[in-house]
C-alpha positions in Angstrom: -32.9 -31.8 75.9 -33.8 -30.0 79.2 -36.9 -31.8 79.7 -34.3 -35.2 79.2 -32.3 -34.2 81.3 -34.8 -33.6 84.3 -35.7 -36.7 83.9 -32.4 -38.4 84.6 -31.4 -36.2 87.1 -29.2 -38.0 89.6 -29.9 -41.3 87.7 -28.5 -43.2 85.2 -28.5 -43.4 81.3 -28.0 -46.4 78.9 -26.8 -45.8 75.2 -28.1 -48.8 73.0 -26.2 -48.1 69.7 -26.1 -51.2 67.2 -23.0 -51.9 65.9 -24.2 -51.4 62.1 -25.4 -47.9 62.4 -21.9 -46.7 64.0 -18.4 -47.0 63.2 -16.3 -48.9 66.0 -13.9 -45.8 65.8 -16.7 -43.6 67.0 -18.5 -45.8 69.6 -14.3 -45.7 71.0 -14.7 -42.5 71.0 -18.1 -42.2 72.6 -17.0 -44.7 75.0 -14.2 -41.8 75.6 -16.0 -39.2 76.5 -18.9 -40.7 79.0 -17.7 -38.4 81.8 -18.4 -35.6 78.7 -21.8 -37.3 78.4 -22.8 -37.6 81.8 -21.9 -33.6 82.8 -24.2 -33.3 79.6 -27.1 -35.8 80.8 -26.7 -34.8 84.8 -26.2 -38.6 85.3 -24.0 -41.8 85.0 -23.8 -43.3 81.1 -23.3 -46.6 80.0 -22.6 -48.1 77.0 -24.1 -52.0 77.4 -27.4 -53.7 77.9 -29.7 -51.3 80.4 -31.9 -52.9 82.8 -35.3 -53.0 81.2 -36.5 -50.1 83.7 -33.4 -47.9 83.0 -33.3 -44.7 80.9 -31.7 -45.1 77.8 -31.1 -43.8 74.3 -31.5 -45.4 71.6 -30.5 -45.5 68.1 -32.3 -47.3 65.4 -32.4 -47.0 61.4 -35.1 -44.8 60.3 -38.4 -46.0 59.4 -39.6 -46.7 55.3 -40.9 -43.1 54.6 -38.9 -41.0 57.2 -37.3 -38.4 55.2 -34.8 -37.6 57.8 -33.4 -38.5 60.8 -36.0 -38.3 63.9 -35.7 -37.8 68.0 -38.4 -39.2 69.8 -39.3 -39.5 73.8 -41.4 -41.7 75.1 -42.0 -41.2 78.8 -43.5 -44.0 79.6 -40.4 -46.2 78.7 -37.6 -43.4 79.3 -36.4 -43.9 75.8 -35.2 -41.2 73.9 -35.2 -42.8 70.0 -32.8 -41.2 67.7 -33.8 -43.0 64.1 -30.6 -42.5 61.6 -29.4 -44.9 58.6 -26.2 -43.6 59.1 -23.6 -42.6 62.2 -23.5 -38.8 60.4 -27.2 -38.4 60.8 -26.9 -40.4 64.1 -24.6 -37.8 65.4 
């Protein structure tokens, strides 16, 4: 996460969480605790549609043969990909 967080240092992060993979109780919650997330991240977070150059985490369900849930970062695209078929692996 440090690495992550150099990265967004001073700027701004995007959470792309589908609506299937998360309860709407918990994205509330999220949605809660942003200033949490940006003393966390070192920079403003967002919950809605980020700018196609943004930084942004995302959430997606895991691919056919992952055995468990997966992080990924792809610097080229400042996405951090968190695959998950449910909101307990997602969180």
């Amino acid at each position: 996460m440090c690495k992550f967080k150099k990265v967004l240092q001073g700027k701004e992060l995007y959470l792309d969480i589908p609506h299937q993979l998360i309860s709407e109780d918990i994205r509330t919650l999220l949605e809660l605790e942003v200033e949490e997330l940006s003393t966390v991240f070192g920079c403003e977070v967002y919950f809605q549609k980020p700018p196609a150059y943004a930084p942004r985490w995302i959430f997606r369900p895991r691919h056919q043969g992952m055995d468990a849930s997966e992080l990924e970062w792809s610097p080229g695209t400042k996405a951090l990909i968190s695959y998950a078929d449910n909101e307990d692996e997602a969180l």
